[in-house]
N, C-alpha and C positions, 0 to 999 in steps of 0.2 A: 654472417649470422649463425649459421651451421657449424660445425664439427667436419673437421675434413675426414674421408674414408680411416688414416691411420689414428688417428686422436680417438675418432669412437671407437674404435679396436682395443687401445691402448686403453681408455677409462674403461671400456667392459671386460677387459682380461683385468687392470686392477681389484673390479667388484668381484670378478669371476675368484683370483685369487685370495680374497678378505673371505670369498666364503667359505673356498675349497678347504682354507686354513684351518676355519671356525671348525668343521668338520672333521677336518682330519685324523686318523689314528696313526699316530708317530712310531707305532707297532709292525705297522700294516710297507712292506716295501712292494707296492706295485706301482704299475704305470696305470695313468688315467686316460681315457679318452672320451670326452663328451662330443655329442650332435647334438647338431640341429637342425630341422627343413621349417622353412617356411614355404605359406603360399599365399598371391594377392588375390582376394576373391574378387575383384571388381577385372581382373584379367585370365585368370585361372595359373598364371606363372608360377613358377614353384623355384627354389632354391636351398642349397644346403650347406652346413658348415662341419665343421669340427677342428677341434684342441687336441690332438696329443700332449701329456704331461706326463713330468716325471713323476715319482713316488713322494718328493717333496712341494706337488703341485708347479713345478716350472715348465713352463714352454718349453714346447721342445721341436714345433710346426703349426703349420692352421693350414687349413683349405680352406675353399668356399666353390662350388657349383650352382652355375645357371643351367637346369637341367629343363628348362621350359614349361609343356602346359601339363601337367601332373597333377594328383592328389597330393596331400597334405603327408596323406601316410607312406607313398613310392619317395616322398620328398623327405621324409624321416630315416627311408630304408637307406636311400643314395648317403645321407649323412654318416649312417653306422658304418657302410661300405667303405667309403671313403677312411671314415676314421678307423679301421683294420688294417688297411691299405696306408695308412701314416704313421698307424705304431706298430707294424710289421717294420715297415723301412728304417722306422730311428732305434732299431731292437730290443725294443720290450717282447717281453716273453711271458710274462706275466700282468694279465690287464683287467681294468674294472673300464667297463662302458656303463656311461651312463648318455642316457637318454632320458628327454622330457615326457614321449610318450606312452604311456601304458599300454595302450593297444599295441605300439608297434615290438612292446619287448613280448605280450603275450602272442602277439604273430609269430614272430622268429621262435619261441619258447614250446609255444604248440604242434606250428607246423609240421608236416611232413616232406624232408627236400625234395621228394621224387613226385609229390604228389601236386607241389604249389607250379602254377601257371606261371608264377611271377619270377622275371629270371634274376632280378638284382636281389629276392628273398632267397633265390638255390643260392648264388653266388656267396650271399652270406653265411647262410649254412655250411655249406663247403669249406670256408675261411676260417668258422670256429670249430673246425675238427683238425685245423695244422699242430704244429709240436709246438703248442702252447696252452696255457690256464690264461681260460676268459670267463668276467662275471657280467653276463649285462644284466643292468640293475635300473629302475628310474628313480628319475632325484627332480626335485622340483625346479620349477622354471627358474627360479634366482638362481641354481645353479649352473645356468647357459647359460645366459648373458652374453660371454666375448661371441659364442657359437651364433648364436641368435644375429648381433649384427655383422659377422662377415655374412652370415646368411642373405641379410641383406641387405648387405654391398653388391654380394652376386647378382642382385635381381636387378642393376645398375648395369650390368657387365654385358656382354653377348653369351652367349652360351656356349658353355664350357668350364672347365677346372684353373683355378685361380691358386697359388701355394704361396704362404706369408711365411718367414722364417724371419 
């Protein structure tokens, strides 16, 4: 009756790429990377996803983490982190993050590294001061989608980091 784990993957990166497309500025050569966290309020679980893309919207990796009982917004952070940490490896140098959440890009935007308690928020901070141009920006929820369900796929999974290539 279902959608096996890769088909929902595969129909939410198609949507994901109709949109990225729709948007696009064919001007613009950078790498993409979108998150995502979710979390099941009837459990408290929390899980993460993200897409590094090329500059013409192409795959280019996924993750997805079962990071357990978390907020919504540590579950948003572990996403961005992750997805630094996937477009660091596939050598983008130049990147737009995008994220669904508002709050969590004026978290990271605001903060101060030495001041926040929250270590995967230093972690981040630290990541976008390497030898590269990063934009985090948010974009609306259609434009997650593939993010959204590896996100949760992982909350199917045991806990831990999951890589889709």
């Amino acid at each position: 009756m279902g959608l096996s784990d890769w088909e929902s993957v595969d129909k939410s990166m198609r949507m994901c790429n109709e949109f990225i497309k729709a948007l696009q500025d064919k001007q613009e050569l950078c790498n993409k990377a979108c998150e995502k966290g979710c979390r099941k309020t009837n459990t408290g679980l929390a899980a993460a996803g993200g897409v590094p893309r090329d500059h013409n919207g192409g795959w280019k990796a996924g993750f997805a983490r079962n990071i357990g009982v978390y907020s919504i917004v540590v579950a948003k952070l572990w996403g961005i982190h992750g997805g630094l940490i996937q477009a660091w490896k596939t050598g983008a140098r130049r990147l737009i993050l995008e994220t669904d959440s508002l709050t969590t890009v004026e978290l990271i935007q605001r903060s101060d590294q030495e001041e926040s308690s929250n270590a995967i928020l230093r972690e981040i901070k630290k990541m976008l001061r390497w030898k590269w141009t990063t934009n985090l920006i948010h974009t609306h929820r259609e434009g997650n989608r593939v993010t959204d369900t590896m996100a949760t796929i992982a909350l199917t999974k045991d806990l831990g980091l999951y890589y889709f290539r």
